[in-house]
Residue, then its C-alpha position, 0 to 999 in steps of 0.5 A: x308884750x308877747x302874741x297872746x297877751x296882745x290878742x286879748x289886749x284888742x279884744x278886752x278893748x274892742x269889747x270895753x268900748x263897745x260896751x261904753x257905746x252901748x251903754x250911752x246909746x242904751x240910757x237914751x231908752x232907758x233913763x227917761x220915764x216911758x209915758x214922757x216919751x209917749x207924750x212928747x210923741x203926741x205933741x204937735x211940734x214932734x208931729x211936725x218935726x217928724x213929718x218936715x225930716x221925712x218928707x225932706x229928707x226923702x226929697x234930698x235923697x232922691x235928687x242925690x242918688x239921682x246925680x250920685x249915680x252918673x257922677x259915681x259911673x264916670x269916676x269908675x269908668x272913664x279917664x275924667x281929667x283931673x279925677x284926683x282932685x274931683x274926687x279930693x273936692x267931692x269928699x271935703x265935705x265930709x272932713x269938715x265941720x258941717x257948720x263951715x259947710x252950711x256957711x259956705x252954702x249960706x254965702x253961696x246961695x245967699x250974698x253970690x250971684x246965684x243966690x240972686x238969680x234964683x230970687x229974681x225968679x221968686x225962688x228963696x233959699x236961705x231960711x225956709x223949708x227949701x234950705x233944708x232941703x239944700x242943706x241935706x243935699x250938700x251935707x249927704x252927697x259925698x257919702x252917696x257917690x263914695x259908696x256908689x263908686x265903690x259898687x261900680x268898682x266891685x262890678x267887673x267891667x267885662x260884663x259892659x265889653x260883652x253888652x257892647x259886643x252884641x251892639x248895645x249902646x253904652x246909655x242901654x248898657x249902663x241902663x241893663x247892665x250895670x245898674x242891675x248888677x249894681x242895684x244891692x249897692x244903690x239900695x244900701x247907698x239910698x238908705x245910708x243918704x236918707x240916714x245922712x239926710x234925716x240927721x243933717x244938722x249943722x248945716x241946716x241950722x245954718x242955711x235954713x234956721x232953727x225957726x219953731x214949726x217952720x224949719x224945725x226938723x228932728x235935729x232942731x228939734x233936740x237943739x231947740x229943746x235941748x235950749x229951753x229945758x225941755x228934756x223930755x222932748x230932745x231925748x225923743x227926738x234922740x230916740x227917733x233919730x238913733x232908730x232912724x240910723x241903726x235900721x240904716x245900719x244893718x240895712x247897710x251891713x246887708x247889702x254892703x257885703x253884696x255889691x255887685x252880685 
């Protein structure tokens, strides 16, 4: 196949597939009838699910940017004995399913020694609304702190040397240095963890339940749906999650070129 031929080959094929994509995200809009849509929007079940994701959700990312951001400096910054197999371990989550993981945490939180101490304070994990939260932390955390070290690698280290030089402590260095420089990064890395969080399902599924109205978020939502027939209302939660991750996206692609400016 000589050099041109191959040329178009990629490009007919990056285009073919694109187009495939677009058309099964597109019939999600498309296919179904508008006012079906309208009305499982209306429903109190959708008003619940959607209410339960967000405010979730942004619980999740909140404590997940919170310990991402120390834990993704320290990977950048310092000599961590063993870093090769922190980082192996941080980023197993993302290589496999996320039932395996949300069973690993069912053990974890619901049969290990943890999971009775913090019942001996009246605090219960598995299947309530806390295990979503849970849920989404362990499932969204490793994407936080991969694209965290990553802005902390792009930032230059000599503008920390300089900031020490003038006798600023490394707590006030990290706090007016780095983190401004960073800030681009940190704002892509919360808006891809809320996307994460907000799409969790596997994991929640298995730690917290797919209980009607109780733990029912956007993903549970189409599972429970998909299950009883009711097509109109997994399709709208389908379509509220696709929006949800395509603003992410392009928040993402916007920011991501920018780390460390």
């Amino acid at each position: 196949m000589g050099q041109s031929n191959f040329k178009y080959f990629c490009i007919i094929l990056s285009f073919l597939f694109t187009f495939l994509l677009f058309l099964a995200i597109a019939s999600l809009f498309l296919i179904p009838n508008p006012s079906e849509i309208l009305n499982a929007l209306k429903t109190e079940e959708m008003m619940f699910s959607l209410k339960l994701s967000i405010i979730t959700s942004s619980i999740s990312t909140f404590l997940i940017i919170i310990l991402a951001i120390p834990i993704g400096y320290a990977l950048s910054r310092y000599k961590v004995p063993g870093k090769s197999v922190i980082k192996s371990i941080l980023d197993l989550p993302m290589a496999f399913p996320e039932l395996v993981l949300g069973l690993a945490i069912l053990l974890l939180f619901g049969q290990s020694f943890i999971g009775e101490f913090l019942e001996n304070f009246g605090i219960k994990v598995v299947f309530t609304k806390l295990g979503i939260v849970v849920a989404q932390f362990f499932t969204a955390l490793p994407y936080a702190i991969r694209i965290i070290y990553s802005t902390f690698e792009e930032i230059n280290p000599r503008y920390e040397l300089v900031s020490r030089s003038l006798g600023y402590g490394e707590f006030e260095t990290f706090f007016n240095v780095s983190l401004p420089l960073a800030k681009n990064g940190l704002f892509a890395s919360t808006i891809i963890t809320f996307a994460r969080c907000m799409g969790a399902f596997g994991a929640v599924l298995i730690l917290a339940g797919g209980s009607y109205m109780n733990t029912e978020i956007l993903p549970i939502t189409l599972y429970l749906n998909i299950s009883y027939g009711n097509i109109g209302m997994a399709i709208t939660s389908g379509i509220l999650l696709v929006i949800i991750s395509f603003i992410a996206i392009l928040v993402f692609e916007k920011f991501e070129g920018y780390k460390g400016e």
